[in-house]
C-alpha positions as CSV (number, residue, x, y, z in Angstrom):
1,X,0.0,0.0,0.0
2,X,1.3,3.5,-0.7
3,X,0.2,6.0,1.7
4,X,0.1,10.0,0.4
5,X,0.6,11.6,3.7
6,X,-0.7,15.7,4.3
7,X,0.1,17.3,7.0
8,X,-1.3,20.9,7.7
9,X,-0.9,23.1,10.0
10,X,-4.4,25.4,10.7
11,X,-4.2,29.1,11.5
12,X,-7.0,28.9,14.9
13,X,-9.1,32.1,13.0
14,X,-10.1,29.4,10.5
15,X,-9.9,25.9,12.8
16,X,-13.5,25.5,12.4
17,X,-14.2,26.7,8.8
18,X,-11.7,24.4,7.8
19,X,-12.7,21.2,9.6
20,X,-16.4,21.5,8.0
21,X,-14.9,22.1,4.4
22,X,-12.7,18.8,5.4
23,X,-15.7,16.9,6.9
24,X,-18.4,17.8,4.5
25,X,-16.4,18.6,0.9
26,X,-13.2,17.8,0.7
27,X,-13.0,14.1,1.9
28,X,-15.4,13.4,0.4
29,X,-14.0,14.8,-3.1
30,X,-10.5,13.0,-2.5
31,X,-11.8,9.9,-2.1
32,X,-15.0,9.9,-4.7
33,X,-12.0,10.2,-7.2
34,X,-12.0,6.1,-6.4
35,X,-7.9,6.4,-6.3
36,X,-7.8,6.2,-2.5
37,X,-9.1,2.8,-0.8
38,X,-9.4,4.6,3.1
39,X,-8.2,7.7,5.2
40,X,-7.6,8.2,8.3
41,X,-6.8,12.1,10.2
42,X,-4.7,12.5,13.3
43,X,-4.2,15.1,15.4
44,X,-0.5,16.2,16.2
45,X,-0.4,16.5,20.3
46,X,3.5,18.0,20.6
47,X,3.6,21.7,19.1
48,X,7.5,23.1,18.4
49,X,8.2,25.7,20.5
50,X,7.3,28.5,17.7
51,X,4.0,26.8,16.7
52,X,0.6,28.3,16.7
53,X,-2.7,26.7,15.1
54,X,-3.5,23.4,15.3
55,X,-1.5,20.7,13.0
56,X,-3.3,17.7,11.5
57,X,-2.0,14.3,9.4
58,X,-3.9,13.1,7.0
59,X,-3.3,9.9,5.5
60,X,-4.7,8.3,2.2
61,X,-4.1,4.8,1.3
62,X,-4.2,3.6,-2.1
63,X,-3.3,0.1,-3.6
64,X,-0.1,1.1,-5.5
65,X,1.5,4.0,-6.9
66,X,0.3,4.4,-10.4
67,X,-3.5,5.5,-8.4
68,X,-1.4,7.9,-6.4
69,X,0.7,9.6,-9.5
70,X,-3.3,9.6,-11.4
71,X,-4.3,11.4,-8.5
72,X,-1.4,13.8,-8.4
73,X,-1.9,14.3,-12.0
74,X,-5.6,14.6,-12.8
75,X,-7.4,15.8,-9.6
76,X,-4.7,17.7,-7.5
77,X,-4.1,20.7,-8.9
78,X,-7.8,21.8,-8.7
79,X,-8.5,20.4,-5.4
80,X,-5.4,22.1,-3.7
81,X,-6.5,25.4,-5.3
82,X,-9.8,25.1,-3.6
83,X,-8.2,24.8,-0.3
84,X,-6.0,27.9,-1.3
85,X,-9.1,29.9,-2.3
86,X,-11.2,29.3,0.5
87,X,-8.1,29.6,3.3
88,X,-5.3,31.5,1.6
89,X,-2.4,31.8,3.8
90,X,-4.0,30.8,7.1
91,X,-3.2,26.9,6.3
92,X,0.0,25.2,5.4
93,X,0.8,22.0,3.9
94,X,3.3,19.2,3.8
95,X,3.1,16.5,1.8
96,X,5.0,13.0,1.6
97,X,4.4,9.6,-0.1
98,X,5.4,6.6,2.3
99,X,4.8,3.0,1.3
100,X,3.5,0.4,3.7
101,X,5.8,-2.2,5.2
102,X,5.7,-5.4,6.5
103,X,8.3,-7.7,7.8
């Protein structure tokens, strides 16, 4: 399984917009593109010293890496955008691709 991994860090003026537009859209649109088989969101619990906001991981499994680069390629761009629109600066993201193991 390959896991694309989005971490975001959530200015606390737009904490609660942003977990509706997560809960009620955005989930929703990720994984309707059928490219993702679950998700799952944590909740960071130690801040850095300098931190403010609230900092979330998202993770999306999908069954190999071709899904994850059609993802990438078709549906990305217009769904990141979104979040920019509707948050501008008061989010920021950081995104990593990490593949299952097991011994």
């Amino acid at each position: 399984m390959i896991i694309y991994n989005v971490t975001i860090n959530v200015d606390n003026s737009i904490h609660q917009d942003w977990i509706n537009w997560m809960r009620n859209k955005h989930l929703a649109e990720v994984m309707a593109t059928g490219l993702f088989v679950e998700y799952r969101i944590l909740k960071l619990l130690n801040l850095q010293e300098d931190e403010t906001g609230t900092t979330y991981a998202i993770q999306y499994k999908s069954k190999n890496r071709a899904d994850y680069e059609e993802y990438q390629k078709v549906f990305a761009p217009a769904l990141q955008a979104e979040g920019r629109a509707l948050f501008g600066d008061k989010f920021v993201a950081f995104r990593t691709l990490l593949e299952e193991v097991n011994w």
